[in-house]
MIDOSE-1310 file (N, C-alpha, C; in nm, 2 decimals, decimal comma, always signed):
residues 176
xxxx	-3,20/+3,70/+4,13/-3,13/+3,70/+4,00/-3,12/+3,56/+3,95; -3,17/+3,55/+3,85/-3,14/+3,39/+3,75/-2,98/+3,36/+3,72; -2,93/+3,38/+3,77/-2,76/+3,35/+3,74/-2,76/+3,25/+3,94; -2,78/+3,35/+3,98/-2,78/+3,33/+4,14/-2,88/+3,18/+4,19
xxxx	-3,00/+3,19/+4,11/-3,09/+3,06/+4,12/-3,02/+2,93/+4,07; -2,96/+2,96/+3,94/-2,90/+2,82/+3,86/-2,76/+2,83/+3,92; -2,68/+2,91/+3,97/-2,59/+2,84/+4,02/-2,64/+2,76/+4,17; -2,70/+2,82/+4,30/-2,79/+2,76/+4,37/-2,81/+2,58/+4,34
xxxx	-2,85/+2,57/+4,22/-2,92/+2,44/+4,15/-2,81/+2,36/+4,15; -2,68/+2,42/+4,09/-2,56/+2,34/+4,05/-2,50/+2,28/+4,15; -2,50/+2,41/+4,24/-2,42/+2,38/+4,39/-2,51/+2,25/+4,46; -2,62/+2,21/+4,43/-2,69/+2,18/+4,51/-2,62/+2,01/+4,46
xxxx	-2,64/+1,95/+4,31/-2,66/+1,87/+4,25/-2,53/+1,83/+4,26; -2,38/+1,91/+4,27/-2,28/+1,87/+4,30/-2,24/+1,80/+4,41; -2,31/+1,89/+4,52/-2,31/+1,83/+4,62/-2,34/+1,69/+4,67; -2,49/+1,67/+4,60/-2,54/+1,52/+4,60/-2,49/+1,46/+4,51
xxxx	-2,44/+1,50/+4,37/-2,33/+1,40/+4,30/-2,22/+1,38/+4,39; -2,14/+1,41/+4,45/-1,98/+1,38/+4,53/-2,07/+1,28/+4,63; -2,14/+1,32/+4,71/-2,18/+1,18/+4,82/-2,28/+1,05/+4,76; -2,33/+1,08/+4,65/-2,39/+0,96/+4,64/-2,39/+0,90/+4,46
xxxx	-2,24/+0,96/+4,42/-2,25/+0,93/+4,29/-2,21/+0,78/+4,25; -2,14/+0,69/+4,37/-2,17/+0,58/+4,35/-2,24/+0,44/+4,39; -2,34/+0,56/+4,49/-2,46/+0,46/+4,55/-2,58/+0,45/+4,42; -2,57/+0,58/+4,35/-2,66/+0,62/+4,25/-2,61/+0,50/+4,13
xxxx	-2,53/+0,49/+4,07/-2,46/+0,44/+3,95/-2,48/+0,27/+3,97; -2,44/+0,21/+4,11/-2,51/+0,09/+4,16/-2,68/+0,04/+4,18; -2,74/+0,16/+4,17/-2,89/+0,11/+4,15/-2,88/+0,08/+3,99; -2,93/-0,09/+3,98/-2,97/-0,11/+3,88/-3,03/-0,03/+3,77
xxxx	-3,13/+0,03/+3,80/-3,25/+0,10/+3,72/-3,20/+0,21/+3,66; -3,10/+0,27/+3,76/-3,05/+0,41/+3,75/-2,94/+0,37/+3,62; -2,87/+0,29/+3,68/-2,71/+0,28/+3,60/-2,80/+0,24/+3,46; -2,89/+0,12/+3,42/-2,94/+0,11/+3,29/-2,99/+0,22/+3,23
xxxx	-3,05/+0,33/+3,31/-3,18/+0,42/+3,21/-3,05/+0,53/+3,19; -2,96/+0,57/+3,28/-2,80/+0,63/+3,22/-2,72/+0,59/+3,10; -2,71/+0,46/+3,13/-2,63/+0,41/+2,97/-2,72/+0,43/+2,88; -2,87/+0,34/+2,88/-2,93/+0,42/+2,76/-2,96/+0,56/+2,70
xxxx	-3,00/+0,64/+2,82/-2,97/+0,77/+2,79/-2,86/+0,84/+2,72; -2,75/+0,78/+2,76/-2,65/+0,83/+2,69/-2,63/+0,80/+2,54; -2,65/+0,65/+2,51/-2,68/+0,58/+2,40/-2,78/+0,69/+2,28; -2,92/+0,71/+2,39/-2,99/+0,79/+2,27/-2,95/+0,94/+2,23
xxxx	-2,87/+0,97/+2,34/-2,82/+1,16/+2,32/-2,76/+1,16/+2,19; -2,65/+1,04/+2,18/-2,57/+1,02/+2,11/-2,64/+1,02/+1,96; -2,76/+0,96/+1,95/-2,81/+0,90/+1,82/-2,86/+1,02/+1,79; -2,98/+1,08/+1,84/-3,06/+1,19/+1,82/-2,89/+1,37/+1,81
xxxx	-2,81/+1,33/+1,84/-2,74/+1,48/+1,80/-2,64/+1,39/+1,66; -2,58/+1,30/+1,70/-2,54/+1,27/+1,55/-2,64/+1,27/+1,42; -2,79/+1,23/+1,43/-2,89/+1,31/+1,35/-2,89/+1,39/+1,30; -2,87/+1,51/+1,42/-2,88/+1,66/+1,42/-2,77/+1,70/+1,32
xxxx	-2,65/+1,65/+1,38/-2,51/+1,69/+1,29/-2,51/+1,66/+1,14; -2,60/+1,55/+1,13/-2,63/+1,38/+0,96/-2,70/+1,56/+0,87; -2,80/+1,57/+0,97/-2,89/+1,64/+0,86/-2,84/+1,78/+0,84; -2,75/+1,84/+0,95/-2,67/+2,00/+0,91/-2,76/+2,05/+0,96
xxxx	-2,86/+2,03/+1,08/-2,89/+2,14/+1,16/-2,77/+2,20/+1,27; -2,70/+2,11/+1,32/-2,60/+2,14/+1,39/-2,57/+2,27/+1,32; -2,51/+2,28/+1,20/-2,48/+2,42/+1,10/-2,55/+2,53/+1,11; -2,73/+2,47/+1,09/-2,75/+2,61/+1,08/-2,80/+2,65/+1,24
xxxx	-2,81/+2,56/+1,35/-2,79/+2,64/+1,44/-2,64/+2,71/+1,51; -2,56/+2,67/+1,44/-2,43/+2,77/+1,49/-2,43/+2,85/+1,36; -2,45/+2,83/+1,24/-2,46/+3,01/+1,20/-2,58/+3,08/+1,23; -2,69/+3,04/+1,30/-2,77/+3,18/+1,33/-2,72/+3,25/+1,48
xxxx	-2,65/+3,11/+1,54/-2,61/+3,19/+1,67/-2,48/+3,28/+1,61; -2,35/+3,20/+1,58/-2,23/+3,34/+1,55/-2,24/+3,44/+1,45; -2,31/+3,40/+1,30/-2,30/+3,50/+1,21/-2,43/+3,59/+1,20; -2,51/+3,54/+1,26/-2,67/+3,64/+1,22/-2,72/+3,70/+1,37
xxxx	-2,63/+3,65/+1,47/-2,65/+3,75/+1,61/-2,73/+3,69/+1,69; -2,83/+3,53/+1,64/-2,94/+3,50/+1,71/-2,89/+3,37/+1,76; -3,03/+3,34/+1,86/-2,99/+3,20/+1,87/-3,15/+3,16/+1,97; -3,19/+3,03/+1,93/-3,28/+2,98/+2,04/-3,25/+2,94/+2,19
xxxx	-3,08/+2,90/+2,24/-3,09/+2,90/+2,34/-3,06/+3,07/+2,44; -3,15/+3,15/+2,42/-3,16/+3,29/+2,49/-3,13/+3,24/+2,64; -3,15/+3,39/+2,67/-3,07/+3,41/+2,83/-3,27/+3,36/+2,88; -3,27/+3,32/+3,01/-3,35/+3,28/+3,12/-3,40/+3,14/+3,08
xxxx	-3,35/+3,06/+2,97/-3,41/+2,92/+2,91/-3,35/+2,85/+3,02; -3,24/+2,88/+3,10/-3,20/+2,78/+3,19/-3,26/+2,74/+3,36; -3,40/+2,81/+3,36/-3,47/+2,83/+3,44/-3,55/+2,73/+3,42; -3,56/+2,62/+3,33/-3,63/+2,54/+3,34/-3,55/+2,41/+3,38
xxxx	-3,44/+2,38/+3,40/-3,32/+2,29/+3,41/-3,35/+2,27/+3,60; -3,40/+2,22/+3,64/-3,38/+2,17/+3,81/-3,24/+2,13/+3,84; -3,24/+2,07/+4,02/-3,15/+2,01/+4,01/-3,11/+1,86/+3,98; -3,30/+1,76/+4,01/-3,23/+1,64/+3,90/-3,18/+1,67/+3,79
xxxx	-3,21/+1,72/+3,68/-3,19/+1,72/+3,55/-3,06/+1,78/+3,54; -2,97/+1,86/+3,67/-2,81/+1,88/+3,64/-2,77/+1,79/+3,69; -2,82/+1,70/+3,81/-2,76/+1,57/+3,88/-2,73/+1,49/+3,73; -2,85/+1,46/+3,68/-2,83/+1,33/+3,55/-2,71/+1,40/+3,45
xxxx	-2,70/+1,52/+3,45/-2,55/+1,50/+3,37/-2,47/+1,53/+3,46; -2,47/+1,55/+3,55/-2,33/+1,49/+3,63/-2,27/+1,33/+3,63; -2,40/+1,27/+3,63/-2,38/+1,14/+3,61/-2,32/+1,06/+3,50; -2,38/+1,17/+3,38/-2,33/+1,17/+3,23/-2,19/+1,19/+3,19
xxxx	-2,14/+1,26/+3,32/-1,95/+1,31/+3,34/-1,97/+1,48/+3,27; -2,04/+1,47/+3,25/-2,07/+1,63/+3,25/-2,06/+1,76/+3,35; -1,93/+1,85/+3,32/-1,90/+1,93/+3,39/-2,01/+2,06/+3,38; -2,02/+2,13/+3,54/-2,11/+2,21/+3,47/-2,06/+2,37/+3,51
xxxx	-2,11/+2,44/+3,43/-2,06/+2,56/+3,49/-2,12/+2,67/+3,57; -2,00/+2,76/+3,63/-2,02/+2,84/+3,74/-2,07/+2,98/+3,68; -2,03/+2,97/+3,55/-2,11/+3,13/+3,51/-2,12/+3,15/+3,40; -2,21/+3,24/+3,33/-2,28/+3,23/+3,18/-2,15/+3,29/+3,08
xxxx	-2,13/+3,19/+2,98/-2,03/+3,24/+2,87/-2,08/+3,38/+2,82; -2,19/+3,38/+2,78/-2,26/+3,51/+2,73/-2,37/+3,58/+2,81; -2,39/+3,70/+2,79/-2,50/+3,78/+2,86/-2,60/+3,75/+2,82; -2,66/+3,77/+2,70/-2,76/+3,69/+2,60/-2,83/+3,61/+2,63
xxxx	-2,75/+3,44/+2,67/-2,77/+3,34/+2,60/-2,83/+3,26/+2,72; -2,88/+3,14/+2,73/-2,89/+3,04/+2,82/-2,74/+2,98/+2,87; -2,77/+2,98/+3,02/-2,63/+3,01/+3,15/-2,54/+2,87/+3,06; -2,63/+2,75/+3,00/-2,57/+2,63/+2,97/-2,47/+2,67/+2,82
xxxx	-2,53/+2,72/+2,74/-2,48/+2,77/+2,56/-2,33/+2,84/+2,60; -2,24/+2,76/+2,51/-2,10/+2,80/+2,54/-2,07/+2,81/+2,37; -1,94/+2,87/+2,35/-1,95/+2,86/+2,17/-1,90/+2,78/+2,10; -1,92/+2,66/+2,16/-1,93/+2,55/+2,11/-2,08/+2,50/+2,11
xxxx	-2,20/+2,53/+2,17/-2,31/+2,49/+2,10/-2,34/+2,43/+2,34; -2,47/+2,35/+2,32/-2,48/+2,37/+2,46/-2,39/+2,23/+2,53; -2,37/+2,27/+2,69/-2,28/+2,26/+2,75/-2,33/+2,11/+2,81; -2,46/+2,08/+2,79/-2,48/+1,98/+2,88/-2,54/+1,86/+2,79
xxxx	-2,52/+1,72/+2,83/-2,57/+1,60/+2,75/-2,75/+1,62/+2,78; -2,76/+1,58/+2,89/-2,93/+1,59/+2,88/-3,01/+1,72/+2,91; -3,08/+1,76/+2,82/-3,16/+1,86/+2,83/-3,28/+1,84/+2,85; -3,32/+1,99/+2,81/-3,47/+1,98/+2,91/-3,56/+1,96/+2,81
xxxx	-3,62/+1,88/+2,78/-3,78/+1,88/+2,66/-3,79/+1,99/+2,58; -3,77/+2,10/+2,62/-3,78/+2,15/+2,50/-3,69/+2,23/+2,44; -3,57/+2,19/+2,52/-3,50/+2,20/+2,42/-3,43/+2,09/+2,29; -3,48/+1,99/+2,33/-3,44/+1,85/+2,28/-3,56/+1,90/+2,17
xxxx	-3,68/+1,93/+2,17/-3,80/+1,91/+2,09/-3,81/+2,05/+2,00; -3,73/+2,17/+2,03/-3,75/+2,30/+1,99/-3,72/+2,25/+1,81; -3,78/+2,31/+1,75/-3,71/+2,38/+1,62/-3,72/+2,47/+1,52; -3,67/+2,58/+1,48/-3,73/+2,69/+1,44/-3,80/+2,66/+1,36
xxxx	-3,83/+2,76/+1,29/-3,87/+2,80/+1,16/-3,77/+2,80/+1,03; -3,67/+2,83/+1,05/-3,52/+2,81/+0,95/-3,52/+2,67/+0,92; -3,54/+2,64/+1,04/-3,52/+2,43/+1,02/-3,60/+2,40/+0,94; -3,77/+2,38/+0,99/-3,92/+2,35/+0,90/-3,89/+2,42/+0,79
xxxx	-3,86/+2,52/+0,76/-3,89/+2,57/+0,67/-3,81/+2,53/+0,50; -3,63/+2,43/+0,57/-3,58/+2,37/+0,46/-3,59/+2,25/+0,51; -3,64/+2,17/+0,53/-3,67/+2,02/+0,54/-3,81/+1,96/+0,58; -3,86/+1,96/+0,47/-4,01/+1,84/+0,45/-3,95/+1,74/+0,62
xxxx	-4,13/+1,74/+0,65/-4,12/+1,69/+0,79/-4,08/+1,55/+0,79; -4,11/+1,48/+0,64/-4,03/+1,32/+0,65/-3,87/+1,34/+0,67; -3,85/+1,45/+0,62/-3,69/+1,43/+0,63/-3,63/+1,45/+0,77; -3,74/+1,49/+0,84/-3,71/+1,53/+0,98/-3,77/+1,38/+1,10
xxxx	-3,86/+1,32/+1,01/-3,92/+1,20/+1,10/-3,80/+1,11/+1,19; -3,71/+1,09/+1,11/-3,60/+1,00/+1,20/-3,56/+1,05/+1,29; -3,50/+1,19/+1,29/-3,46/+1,29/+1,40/-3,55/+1,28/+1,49; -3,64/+1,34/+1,48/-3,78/+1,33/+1,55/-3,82/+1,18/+1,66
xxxx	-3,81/+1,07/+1,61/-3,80/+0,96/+1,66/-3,68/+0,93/+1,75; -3,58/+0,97/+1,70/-3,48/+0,96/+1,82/-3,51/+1,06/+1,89; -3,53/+1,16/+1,89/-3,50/+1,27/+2,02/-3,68/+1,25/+2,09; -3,76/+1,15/+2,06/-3,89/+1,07/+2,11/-3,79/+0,98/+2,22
xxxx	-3,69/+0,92/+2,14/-3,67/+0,83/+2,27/-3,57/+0,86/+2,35; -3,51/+1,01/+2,33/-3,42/+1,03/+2,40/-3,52/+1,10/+2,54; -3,60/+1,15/+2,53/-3,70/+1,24/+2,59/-3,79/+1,15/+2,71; -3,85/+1,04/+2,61/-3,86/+0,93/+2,71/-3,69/+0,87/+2,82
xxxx	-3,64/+0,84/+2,77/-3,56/+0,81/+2,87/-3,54/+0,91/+3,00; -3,50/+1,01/+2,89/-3,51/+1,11/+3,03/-3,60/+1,17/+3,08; -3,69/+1,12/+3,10/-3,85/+1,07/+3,18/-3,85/+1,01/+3,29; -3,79/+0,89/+3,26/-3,78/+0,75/+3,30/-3,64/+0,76/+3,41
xxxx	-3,56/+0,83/+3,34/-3,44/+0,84/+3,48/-3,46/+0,96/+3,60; -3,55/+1,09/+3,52/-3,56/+1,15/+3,63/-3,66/+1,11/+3,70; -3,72/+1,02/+3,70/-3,89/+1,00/+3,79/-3,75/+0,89/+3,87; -3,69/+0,82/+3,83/-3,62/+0,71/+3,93/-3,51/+0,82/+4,01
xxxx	-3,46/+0,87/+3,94/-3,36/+0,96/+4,06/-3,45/+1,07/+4,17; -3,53/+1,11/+4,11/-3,64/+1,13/+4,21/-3,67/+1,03/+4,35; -3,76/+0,94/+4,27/-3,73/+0,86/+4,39/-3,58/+0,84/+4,49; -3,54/+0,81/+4,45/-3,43/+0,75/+4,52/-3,35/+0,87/+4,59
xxxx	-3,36/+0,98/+4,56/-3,35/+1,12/+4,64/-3,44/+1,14/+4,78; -3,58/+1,08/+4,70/-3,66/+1,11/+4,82/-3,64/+1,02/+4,94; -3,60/+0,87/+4,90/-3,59/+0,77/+4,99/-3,45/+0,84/+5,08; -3,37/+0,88/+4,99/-3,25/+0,90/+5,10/-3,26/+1,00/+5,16
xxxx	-3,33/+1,11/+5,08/-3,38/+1,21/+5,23/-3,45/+1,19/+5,31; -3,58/+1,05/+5,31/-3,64/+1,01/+5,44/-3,56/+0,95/+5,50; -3,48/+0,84/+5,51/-3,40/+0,77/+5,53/-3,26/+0,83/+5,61; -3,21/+0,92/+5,59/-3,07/+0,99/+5,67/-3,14/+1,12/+5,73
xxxx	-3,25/+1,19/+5,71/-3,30/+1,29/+5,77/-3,22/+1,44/+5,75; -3,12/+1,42/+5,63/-3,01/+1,51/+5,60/-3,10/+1,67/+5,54; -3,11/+1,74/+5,62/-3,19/+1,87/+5,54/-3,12/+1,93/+5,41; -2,99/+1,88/+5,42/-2,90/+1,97/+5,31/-2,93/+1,87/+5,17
xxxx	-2,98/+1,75/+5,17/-3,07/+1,73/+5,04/-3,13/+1,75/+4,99; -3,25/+1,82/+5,06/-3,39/+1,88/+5,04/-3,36/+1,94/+4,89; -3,45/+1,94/+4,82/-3,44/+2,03/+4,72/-3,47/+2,16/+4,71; -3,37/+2,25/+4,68/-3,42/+2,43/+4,70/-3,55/+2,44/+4,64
């Protein structure tokens, strides 16, 4: 069951966030490509909110019934990519607000700072369809460099997962 897998994932990344959330935060590489990441979330969704997509993706989710983040989208979320918002101070949750929807989408819009590529890159047709792609270029460019960052932090928390699970020989790191 996909409820059963993603909580699995959470349980997992909690776990490794409580023991090593401030061995992680003291790696140089880690703690910069975190602040910047946070830095670009910020830029690329205040974009989002500048130009009123924020709007029209919460009226097609509450008033017209739909929404892009559907139920099983959260199947693509591992457990780095819930580790790095843990790190982000990002709480995560134990069970899906809606039956519908992706386990992360609460009704306030989604639950977590770093997402997954495509949902950072998704955009309908409602969107394209009222804004010429210049008007979208800026947006576009930030959620470029938000995407790279978070590239860049999961390939290093990777590493440094892998090193501490050769290194302590702890099986309960392993990745499910």
């Amino acid at each position: 069951m996909l409820a059963d897998r993603i909580v699995e994932k959470i349980l997992w990344a909690e776990d490794f966030h409580s023991l090593s959330k401030d061995a992680l935060l003291r790696d140089p590489k880690i703690s910069d490509l975190t602040l910047k990441l946070r830095a670009a979330i910020h830029d690329s969704r205040c974009e989002m909110a500048g130009r009123g997509i924020v709007g029209i993706c919460r009226d097609c989710d509450q008033k017209e019934g739909g929404s892009c983040c559907g139920y099983g989208l959260e199947t693509y979320y591992d457990e780095t990519l819930l580790l790095i918002n843990l790190l982000l101070g990002v709480g995560l949750p134990k069970e899906r607000a809606e039956s519908t929807s992706c386990f992360f989408l609460s009704a306030n819009g989604c639950r977590l700072l770093a997402r997954h590529v495509i949902c950072v890159n998704y955009v309908c047709e409602k969107i394209t369809d009222r804004f010429h792609p210049q008007e979208l270029a800026s947006l576009r460019e930030k959620e470029g460099v938000e995407v790279e960052l978070l590239f860049r932090l999961n390939e290093e928390m990777k590493k440094y997962i892998h090193v501490l699970v050769s290194n302590t020989g702890r099986s309960s790191f392993e990745l499910p």
